[in-house]
Short mmCIF file of the C-alpha atoms (twelve columns), coordinates in Angstrom:
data_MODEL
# 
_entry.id   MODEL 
# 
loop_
_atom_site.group_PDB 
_atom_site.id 
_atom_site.type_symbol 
_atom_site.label_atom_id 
_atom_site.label_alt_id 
_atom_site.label_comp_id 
_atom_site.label_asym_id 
_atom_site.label_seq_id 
_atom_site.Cartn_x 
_atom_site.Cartn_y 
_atom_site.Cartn_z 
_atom_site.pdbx_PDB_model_num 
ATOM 1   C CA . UNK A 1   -87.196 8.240  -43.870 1 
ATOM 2   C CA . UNK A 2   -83.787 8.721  -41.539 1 
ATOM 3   C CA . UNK A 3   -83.161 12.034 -43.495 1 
ATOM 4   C CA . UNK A 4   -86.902 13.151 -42.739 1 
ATOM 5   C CA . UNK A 5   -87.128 12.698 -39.288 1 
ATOM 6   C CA . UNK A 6   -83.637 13.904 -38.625 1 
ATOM 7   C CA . UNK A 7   -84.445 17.307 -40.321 1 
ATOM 8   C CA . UNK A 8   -87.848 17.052 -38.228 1 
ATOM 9   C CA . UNK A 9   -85.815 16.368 -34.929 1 
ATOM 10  C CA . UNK A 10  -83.642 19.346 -35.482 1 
ATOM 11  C CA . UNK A 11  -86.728 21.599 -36.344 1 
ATOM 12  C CA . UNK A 12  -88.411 20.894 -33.208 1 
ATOM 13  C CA . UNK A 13  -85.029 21.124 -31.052 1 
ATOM 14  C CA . UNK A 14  -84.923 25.086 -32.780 1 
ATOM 15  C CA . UNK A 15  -88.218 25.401 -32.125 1 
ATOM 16  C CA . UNK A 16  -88.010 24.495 -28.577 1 
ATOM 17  C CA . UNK A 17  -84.876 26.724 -28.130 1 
ATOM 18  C CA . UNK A 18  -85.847 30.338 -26.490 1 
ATOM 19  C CA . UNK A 19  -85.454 32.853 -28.898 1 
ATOM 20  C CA . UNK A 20  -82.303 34.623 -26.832 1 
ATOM 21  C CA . UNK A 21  -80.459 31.300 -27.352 1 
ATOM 22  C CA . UNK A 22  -80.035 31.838 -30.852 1 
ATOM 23  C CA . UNK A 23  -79.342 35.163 -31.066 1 
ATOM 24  C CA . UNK A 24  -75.733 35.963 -31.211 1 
ATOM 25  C CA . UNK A 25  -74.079 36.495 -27.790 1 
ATOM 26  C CA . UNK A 26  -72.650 40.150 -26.813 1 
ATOM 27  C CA . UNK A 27  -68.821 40.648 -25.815 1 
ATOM 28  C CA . UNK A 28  -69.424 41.646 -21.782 1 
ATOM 29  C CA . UNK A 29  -66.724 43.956 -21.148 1 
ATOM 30  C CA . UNK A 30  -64.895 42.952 -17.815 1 
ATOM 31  C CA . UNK A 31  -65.741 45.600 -14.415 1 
ATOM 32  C CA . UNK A 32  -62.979 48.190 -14.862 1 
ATOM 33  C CA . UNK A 33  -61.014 47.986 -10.998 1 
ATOM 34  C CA . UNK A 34  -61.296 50.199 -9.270  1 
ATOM 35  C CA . UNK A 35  -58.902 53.122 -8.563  1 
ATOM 36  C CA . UNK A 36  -57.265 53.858 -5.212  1 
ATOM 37  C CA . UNK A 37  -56.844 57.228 -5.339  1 
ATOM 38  C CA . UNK A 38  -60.968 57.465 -6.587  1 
ATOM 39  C CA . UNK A 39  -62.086 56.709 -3.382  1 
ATOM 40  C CA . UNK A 40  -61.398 54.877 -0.196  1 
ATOM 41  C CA . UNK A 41  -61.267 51.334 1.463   1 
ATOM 42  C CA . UNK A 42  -64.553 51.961 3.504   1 
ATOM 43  C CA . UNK A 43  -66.746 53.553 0.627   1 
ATOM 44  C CA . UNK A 44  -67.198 57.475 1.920   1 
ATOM 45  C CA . UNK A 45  -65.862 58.972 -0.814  1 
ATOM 46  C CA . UNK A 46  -63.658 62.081 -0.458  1 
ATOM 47  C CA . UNK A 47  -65.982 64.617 0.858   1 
ATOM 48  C CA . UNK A 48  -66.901 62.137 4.014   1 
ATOM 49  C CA . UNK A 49  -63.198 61.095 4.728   1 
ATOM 50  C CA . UNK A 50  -62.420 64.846 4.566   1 
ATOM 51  C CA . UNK A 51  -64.856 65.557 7.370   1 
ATOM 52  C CA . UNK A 52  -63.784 62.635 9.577   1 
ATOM 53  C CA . UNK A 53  -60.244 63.860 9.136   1 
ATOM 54  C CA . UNK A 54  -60.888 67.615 10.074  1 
ATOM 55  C CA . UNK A 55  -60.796 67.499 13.401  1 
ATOM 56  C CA . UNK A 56  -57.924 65.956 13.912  1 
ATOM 57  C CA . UNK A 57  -55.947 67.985 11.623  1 
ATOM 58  C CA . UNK A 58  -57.333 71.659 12.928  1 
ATOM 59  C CA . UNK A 59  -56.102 70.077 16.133  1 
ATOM 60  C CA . UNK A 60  -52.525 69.466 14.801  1 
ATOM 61  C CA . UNK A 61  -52.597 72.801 13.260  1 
ATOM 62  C CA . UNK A 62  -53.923 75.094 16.577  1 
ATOM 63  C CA . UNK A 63  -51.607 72.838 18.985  1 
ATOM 64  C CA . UNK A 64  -48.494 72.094 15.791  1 
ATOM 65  C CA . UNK A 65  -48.269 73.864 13.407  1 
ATOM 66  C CA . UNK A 66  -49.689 77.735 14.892  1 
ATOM 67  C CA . UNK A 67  -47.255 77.356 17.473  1 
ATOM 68  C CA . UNK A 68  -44.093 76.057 15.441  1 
ATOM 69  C CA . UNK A 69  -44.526 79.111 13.070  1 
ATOM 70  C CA . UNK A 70  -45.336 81.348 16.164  1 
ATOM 71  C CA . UNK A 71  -41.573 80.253 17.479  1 
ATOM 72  C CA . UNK A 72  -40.017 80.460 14.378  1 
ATOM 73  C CA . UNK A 73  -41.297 84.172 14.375  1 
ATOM 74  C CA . UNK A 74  -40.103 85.181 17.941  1 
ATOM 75  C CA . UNK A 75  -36.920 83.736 17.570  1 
ATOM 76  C CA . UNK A 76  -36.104 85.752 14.578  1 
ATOM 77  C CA . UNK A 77  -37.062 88.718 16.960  1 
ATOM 78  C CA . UNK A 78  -35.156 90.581 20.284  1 
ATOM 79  C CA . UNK A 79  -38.658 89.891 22.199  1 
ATOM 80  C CA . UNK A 80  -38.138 90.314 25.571  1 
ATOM 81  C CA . UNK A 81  -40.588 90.321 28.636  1 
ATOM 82  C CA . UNK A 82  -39.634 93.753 29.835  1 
ATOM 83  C CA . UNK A 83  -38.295 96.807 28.329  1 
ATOM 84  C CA . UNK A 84  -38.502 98.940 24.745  1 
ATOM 85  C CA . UNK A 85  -38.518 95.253 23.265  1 
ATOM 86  C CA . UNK A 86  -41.604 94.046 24.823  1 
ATOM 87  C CA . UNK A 87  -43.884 97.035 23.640  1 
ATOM 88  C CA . UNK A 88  -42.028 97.392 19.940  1 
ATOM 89  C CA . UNK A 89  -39.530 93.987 19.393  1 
ATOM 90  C CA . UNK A 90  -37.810 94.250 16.389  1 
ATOM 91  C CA . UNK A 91  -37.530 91.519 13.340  1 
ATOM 92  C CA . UNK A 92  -33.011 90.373 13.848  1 
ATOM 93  C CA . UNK A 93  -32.902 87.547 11.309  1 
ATOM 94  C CA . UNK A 94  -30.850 84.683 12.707  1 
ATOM 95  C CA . UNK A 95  -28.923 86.873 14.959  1 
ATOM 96  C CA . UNK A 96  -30.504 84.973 17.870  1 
ATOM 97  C CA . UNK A 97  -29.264 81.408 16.586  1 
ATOM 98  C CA . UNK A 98  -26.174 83.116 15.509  1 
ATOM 99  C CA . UNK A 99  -26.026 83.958 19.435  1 
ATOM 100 C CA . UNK A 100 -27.312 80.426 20.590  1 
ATOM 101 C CA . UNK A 101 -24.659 78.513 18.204  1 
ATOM 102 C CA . UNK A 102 -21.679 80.945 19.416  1 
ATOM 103 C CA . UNK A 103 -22.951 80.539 23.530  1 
ATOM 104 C CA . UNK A 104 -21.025 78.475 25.470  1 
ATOM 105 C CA . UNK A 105 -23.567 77.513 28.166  1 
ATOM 106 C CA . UNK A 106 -25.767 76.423 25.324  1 
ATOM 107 C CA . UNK A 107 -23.177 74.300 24.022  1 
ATOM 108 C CA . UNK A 108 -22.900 73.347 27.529  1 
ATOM 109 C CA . UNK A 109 -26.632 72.793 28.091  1 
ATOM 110 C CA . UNK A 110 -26.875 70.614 24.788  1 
ATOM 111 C CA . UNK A 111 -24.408 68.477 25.921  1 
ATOM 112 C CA . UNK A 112 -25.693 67.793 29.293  1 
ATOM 113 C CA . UNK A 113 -28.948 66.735 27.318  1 
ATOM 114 C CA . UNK A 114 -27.713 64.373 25.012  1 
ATOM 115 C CA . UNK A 115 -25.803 62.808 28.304  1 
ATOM 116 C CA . UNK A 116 -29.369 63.178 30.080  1 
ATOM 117 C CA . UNK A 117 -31.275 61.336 27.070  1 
ATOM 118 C CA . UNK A 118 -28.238 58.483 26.535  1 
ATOM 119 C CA . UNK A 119 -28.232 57.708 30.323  1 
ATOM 120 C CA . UNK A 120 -31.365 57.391 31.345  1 
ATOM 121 C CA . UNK A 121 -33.664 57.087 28.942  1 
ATOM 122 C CA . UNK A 122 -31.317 55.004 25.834  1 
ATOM 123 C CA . UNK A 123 -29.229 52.642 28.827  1 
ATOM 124 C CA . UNK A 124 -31.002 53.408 31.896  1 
ATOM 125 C CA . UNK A 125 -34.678 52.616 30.754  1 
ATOM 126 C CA . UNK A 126 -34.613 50.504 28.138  1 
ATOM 127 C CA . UNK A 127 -32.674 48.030 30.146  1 
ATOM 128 C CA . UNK A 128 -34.369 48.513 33.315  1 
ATOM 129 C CA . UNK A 129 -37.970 48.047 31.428  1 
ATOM 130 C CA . UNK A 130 -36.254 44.916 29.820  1 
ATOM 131 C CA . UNK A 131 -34.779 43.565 33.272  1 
ATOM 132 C CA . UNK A 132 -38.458 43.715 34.962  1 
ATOM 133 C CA . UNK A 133 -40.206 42.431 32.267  1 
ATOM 134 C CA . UNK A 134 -37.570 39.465 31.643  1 
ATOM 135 C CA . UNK A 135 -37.745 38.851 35.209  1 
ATOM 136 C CA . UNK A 136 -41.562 39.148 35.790  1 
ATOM 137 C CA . UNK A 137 -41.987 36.381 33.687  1 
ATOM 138 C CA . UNK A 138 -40.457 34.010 36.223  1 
ATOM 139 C CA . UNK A 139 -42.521 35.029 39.597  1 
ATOM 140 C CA . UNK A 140 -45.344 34.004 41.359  1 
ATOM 141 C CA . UNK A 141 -48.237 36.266 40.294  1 
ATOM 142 C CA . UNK A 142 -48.496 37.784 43.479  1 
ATOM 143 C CA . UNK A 143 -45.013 39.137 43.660  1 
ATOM 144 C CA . UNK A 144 -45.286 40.404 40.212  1 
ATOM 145 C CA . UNK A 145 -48.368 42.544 40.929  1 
ATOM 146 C CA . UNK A 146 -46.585 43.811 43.688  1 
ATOM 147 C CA . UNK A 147 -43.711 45.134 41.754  1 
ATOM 148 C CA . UNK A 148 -45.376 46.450 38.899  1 
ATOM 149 C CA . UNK A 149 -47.593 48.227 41.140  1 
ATOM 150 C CA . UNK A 150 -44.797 50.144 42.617  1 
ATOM 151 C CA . UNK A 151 -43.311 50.752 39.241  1 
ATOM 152 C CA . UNK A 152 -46.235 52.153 37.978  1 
ATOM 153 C CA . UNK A 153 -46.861 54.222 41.216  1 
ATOM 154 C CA . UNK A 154 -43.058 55.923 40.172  1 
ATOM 155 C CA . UNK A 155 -44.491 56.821 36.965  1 
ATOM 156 C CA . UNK A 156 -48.018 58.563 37.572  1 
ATOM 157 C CA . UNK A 157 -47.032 59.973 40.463  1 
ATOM 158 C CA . UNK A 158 -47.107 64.538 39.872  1 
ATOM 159 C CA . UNK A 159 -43.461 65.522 39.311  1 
ATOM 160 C CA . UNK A 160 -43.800 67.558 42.215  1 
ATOM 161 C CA . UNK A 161 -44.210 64.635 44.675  1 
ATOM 162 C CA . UNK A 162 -41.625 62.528 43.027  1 
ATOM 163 C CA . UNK A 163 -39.636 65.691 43.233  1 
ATOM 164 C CA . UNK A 164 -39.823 66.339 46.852  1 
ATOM 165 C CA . UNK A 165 -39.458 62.721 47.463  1 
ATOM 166 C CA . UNK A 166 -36.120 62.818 45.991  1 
ATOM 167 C CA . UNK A 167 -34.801 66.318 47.090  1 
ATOM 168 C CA . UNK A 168 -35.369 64.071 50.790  1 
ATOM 169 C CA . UNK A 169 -33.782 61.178 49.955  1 
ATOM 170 C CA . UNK A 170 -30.648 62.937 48.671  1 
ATOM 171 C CA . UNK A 171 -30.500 65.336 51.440  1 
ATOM 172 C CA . UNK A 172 -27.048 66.266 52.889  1 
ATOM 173 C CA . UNK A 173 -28.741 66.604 56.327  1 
ATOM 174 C CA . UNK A 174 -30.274 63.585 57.231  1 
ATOM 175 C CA . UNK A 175 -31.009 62.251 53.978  1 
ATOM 176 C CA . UNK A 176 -31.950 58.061 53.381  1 
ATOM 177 C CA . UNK A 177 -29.152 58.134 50.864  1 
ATOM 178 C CA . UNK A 178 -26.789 58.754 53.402  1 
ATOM 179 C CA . UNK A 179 -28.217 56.793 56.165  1 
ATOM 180 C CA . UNK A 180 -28.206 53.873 53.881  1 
ATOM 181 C CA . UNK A 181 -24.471 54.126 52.863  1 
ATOM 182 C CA . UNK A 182 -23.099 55.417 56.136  1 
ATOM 183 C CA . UNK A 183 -21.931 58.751 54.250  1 
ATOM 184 C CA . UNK A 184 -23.260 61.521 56.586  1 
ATOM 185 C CA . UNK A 185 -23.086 65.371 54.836  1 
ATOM 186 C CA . UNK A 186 -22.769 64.015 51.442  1 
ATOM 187 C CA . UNK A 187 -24.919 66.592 48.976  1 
ATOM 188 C CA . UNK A 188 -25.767 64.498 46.104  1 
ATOM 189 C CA . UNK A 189 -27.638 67.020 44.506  1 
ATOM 190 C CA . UNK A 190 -24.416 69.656 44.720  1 
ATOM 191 C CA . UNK A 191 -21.717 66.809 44.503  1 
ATOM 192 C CA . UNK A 192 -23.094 64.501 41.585  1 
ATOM 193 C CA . UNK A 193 -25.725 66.434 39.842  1 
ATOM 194 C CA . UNK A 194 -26.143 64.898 36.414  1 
ATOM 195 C CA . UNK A 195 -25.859 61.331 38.310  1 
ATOM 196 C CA . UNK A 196 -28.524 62.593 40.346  1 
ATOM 197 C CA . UNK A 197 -30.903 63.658 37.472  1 
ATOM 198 C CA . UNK A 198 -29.648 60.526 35.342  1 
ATOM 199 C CA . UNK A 199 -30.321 57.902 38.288  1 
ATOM 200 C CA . UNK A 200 -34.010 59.921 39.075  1 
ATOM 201 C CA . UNK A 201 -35.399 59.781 35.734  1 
ATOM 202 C CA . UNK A 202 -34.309 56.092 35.346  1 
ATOM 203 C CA . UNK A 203 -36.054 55.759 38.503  1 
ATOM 204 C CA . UNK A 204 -39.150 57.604 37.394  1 
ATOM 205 C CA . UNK A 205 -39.335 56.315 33.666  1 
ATOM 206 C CA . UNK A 206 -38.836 52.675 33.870  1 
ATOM 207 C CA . UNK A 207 -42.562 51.663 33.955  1 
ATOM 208 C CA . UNK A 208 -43.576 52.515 30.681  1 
ATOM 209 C CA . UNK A 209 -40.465 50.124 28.900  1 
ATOM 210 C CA . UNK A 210 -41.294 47.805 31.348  1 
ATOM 211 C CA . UNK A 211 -44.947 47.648 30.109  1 
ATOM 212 C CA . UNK A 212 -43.679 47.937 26.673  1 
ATOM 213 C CA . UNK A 213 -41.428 44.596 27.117  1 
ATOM 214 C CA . UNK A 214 -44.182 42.503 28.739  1 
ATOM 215 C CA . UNK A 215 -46.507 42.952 26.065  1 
ATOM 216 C CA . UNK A 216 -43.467 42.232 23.406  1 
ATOM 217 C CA . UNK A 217 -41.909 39.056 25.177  1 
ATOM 218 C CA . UNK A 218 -45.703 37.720 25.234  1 
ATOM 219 C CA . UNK A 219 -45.432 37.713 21.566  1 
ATOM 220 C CA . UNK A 220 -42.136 35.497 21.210  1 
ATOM 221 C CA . UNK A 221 -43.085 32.165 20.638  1 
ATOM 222 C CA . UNK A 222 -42.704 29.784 23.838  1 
ATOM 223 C CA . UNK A 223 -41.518 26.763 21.703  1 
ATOM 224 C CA . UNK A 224 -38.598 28.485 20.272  1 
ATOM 225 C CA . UNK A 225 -37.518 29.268 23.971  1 
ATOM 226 C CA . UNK A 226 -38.116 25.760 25.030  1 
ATOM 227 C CA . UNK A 227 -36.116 24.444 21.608  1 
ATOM 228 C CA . UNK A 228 -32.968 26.827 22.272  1 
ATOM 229 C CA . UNK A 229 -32.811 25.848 26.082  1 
ATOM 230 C CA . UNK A 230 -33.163 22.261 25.157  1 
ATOM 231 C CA . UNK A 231 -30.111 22.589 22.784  1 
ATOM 232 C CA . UNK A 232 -27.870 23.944 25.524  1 
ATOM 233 C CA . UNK A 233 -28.847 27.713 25.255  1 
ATOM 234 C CA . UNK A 234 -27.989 29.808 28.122  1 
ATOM 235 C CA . UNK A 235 -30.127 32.815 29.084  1 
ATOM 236 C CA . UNK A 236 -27.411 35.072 27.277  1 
ATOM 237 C CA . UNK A 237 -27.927 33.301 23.569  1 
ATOM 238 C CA . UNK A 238 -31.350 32.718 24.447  1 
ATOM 239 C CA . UNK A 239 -31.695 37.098 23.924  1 
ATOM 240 C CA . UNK A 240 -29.142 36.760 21.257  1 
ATOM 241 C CA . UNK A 241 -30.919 34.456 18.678  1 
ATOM 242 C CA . UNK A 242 -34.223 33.953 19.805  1 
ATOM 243 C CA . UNK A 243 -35.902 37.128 21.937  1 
ATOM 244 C CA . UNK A 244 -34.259 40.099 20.407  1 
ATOM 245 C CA . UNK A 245 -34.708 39.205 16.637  1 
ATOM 246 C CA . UNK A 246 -38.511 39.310 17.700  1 
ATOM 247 C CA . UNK A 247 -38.758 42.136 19.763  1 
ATOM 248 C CA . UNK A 248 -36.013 44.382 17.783  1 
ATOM 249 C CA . UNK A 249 -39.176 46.671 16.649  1 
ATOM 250 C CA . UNK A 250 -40.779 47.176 19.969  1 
ATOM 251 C CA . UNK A 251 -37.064 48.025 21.283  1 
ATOM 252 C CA . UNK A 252 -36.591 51.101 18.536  1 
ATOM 253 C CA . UNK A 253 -40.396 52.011 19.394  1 
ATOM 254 C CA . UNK A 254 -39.643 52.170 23.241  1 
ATOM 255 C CA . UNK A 255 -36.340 53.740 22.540  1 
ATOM 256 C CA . UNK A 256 -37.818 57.190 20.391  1 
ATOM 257 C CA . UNK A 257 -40.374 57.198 22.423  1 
ATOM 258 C CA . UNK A 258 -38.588 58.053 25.683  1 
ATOM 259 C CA . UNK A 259 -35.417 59.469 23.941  1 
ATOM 260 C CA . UNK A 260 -38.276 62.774 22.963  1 
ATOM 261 C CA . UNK A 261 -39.685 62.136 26.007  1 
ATOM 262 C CA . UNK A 262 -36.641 62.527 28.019  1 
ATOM 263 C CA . UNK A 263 -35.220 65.482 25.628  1 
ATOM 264 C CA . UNK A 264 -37.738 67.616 26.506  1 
ATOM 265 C CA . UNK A 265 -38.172 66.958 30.263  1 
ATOM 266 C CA . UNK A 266 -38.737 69.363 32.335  1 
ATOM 267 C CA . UNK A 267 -38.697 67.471 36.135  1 
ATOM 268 C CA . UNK A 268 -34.511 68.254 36.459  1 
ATOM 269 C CA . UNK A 269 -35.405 71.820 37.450  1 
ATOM 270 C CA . UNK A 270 -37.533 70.572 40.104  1 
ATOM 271 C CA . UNK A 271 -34.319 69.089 41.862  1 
ATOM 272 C CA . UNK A 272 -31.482 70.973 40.690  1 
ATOM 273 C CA . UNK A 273 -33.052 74.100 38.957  1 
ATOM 274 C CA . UNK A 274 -30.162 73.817 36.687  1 
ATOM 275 C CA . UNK A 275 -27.607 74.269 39.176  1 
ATOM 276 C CA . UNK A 276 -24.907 74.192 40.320  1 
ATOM 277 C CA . UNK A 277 -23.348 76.951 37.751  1 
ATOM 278 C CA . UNK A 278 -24.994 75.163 34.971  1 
ATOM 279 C CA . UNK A 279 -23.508 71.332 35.961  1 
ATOM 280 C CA . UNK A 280 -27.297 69.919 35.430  1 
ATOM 281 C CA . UNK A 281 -28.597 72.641 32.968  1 
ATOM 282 C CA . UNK A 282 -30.585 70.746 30.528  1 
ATOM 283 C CA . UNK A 283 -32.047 72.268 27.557  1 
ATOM 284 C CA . UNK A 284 -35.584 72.577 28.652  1 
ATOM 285 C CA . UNK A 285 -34.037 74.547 31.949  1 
ATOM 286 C CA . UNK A 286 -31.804 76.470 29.981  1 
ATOM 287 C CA . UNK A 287 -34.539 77.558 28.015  1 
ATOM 288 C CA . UNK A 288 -36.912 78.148 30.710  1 
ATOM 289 C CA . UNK A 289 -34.146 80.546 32.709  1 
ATOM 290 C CA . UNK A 290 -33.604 82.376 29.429  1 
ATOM 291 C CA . UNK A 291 -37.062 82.686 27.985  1 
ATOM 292 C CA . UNK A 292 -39.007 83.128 31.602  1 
ATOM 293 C CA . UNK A 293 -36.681 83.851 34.333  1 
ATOM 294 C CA . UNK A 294 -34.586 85.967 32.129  1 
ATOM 295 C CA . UNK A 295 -36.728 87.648 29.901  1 
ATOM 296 C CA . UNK A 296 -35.153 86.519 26.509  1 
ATOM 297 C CA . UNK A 297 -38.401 85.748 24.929  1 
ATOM 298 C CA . UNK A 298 -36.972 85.944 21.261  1 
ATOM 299 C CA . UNK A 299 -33.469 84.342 21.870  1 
ATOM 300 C CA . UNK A 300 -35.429 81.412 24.083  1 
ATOM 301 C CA . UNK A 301 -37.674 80.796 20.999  1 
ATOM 302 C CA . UNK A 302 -34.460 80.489 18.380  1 
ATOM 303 C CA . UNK A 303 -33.360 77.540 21.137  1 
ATOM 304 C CA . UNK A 304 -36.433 76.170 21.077  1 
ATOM 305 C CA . UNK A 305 -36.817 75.645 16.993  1 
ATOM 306 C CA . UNK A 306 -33.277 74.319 17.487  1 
ATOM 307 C CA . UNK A 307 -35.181 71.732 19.937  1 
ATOM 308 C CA . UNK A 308 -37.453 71.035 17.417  1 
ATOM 309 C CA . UNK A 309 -35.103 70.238 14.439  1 
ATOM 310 C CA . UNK A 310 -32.787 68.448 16.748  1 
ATOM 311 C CA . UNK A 311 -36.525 66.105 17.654  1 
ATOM 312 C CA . UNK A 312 -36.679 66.269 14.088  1 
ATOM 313 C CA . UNK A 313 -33.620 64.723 13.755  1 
ATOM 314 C CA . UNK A 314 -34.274 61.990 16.535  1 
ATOM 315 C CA . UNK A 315 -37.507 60.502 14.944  1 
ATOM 316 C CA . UNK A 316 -36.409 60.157 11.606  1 
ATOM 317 C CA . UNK A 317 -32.956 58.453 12.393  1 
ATOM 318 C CA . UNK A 318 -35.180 55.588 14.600  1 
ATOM 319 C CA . UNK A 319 -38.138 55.500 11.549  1 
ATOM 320 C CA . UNK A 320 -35.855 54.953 9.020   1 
ATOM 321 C CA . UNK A 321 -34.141 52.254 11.306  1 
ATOM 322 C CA . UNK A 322 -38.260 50.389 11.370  1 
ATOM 323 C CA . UNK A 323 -38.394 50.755 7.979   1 
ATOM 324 C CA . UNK A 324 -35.330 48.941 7.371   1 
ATOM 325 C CA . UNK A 325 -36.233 46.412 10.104  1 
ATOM 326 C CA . UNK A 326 -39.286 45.725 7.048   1 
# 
């Protein structure tokens, strides 16, 4: 009887089985991931990422790349503005930057550059942006608005107007400089050129580090502040161990940034034009009174790929610093 109805019970518990359930399962292969370089993150497949990325890239090639190869060209020419050279120049090889390397004013101009670029852009801006911002934290709203205005008013102001501004202020004759210090007939601009530039372009460029800092210093976390100055801290070791490890990448950031920035400035011209004999000839004038005032097209280009490489140079000494920051 027990052996009857347990072979019944399992009959009917087959029967009532679906069919499916008895058939033997099949091995489901697991989905095969999927490959980075297949696609992309967002789904659009080659073909569309290609055409989003197009025109940005014929942009960096007609503004770039067009241009860098155009230089490279004319400085391995005698191209000049005038003469049997402008209607027919002739291909020199690299007797230009032969030329450039053996010149003494643009050994002398390269120089002045790398002092330009050190003083104010490396000491004079980064630690002017960093003094504001530090500083703004501290004061009423109101008086903070009314600095950064003016700081920012420095910087968008046209070169020409901050020029002028400053050819007046360092006058000889009548000049505020002079009226302030009680140093009548004192040419800055003749007497102290490169402090001139230097102290002008400090002046000029401080608002952008400044902006730079504010946003970075918002980032450091207020408790560690209030931790370090409640365990005897001073201001000083405050920036040692607390702000700077924090902020070290925004500081390399703000630092290429205006180093290129500054390299390639034009704006000394507008006060000095280079003068006098050469004392504030920065590259970017030097090049100009070759290339344009003199007529050197070909031997102004050959300086100007040297510009390029020496940029070249700049940006990939601060990235590698970042990437060993990570």
């Amino acid at each position: 009887m027990t052996t009857s109805l347990s072979s019944g019970s399992g009959a009917s518990s087959d029967a009532a089985l679906p069919s499916d359930a008895l058939a033997p399962r099949k091995k489901t292969k697991p989905p095969r991931p999927r490959s980075s370089t297949s696609g992309d993150a967002a789904g659009l497949g080659r073909p569309r990422a290609a055409l989003f990325v197009a025109p940005a890239l014929i942009l960096v090639v007609a503004f770039l790349v067009v241009p860098a190869v155009w230089t490279v060209y004319l400085g391995a020419t005698d191209y000049r503005l005038t003469g049997l050279q402008a209607a027919s120049p002739q291909v020199i090889g690299l007797d230009n930057f032969r030329e450039a390397i053996a010149d003494p004013d643009f050994r002398n101009s390269l120089w002045l550059t790398l002092l330009f670029v050190l003083g104010s852009a490396v000491i004079g801006q980064t630690c002017a942006g960093f003094a504001l911002a530090w500083t703004m934290r501290s004061v009423p709203k109101l008086v903070r608005a009314g600095i950064e205005t003016l700081v920012l008013l420095a910087w968008i102001l046209p070169s020409s107007i901050v020029a002028f501004l400053w050819v007046a202020y360092l006058s000889g004759q009548g000049g505020t400089l002079n009226g302030l210090l009680h140093t009548p007939g004192t040419e800055w601009l003749l007497e102290h050129p490169m402090g001139s530039i230097i102290v002008f372009n400090t002046w000029r460029g401080t608002a952008f580090s400044m902006l730079l800092f504010s946003a970075a210093l918002g980032a450091v976390p207020p408790s560690q502040l209030e931790s370090a100055r409640l365990a005897g801290a001073g201001t000083f070791a405050q920036l040692r161990d607390v702000v700077l490890p924090h902020i070290r990448g925004h500081v390399l950031t703000n630092t290429l940034l205006i180093s290129l920035w500054t390299f390639n400035d034009f704006s000394p011209y507008l006060l000095t034009a280079g003068g006098p004999n050469h004392a504030s000839e920065t590259l970017p004038v030097f090049i100009y009174n070759k290339a344009l005032y003199g007529g050197q097209l070909g031997y102004g280009s050959a300086i100007s790929f040297i510009m390029l490489v020496i940029n070249l140079v700049i940006a990939l000494f601060y990235v590698r610093l970042l990437r060993e920051r990570r």
